[in-house]
C-alpha angles and dihedrals in degrees: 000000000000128000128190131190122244133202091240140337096280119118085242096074093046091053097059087057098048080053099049090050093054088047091052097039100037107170091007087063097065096047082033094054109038097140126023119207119196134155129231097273108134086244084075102048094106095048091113093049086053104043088069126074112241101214104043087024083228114158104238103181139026106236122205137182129207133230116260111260093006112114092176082083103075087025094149091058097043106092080046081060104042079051104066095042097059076066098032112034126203113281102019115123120266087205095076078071142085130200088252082065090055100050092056096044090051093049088050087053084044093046094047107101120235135203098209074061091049090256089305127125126263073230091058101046092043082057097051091060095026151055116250093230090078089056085048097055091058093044087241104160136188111256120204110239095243092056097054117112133167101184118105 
């Protein structure tokens, strides 16, 4: 999981990302980002206009919306979520962060072992099916396990 910090809560704003991430991966978006979950926050409001691709009108992603209030929705990224917000609790500013933070915390997330994953990482598995360079170009890092903490 990635997460990336955006100037306030439009669809604008997430629409840049999603750009900037189709300019970076290039062929890897399309078979990354398959599938798109959100859920019905205004700053996802433009997800479909963006999961097509303007020029060949080609869909290039599969966008879904949760239901309000049900987190079994989006199941596989909860404990990602429960994660980050043991080190960055609810209702804490994003803004005391950079993206720098959020790189780390996330690679801490990445680097955490799971046992849906059979005590691998999110890290391991992702290199198993993908090339490190992607990893690179969002600055997501192995941690080693003993430096992991998810305390603020």
């Amino acid at each position: 999981q990635l997460g990336f910090l955006i100037p306030d809560l439009t669809g604008h704003s997430v629409s840049k990302v999603l750009d900037s991430l189709r300019t970076k991966l290039d062929s890897h978006y399309q078979l990354l980002f398959q599938v798109i979950l959100a859920d019905n926050g205004p700053e996802f409001d433009n997800l479909m206009n963006v999961s097509i691709d303007n020029n060949t009108g080609e869909v290039l992603s599969q966008v879904f919306y949760t239901r309000p209030y049900r987190s079994g929705d989006k199941g596989a990224c909860e404990r990602n979520h429960e994660l980050f917000r043991y080190v960055v609790p609810k209702g804490h500013k994003l803004s005391d962060f950079n993206q720098k933070d959020i790189n780390f915390i996330f690679s801490m997330i990445n680097s955490y072992p799971r046992k849906s994953l059979n005590w691998k990482t999110p890290i391991d598995v992702f290199l198993k099916l993908y090339p490190k360079d992607i990893l690179n170009s969002f600055s997501i890092k192995q941690i080693p396990l003993d430096d992991i903490n998810f305390r603020r």
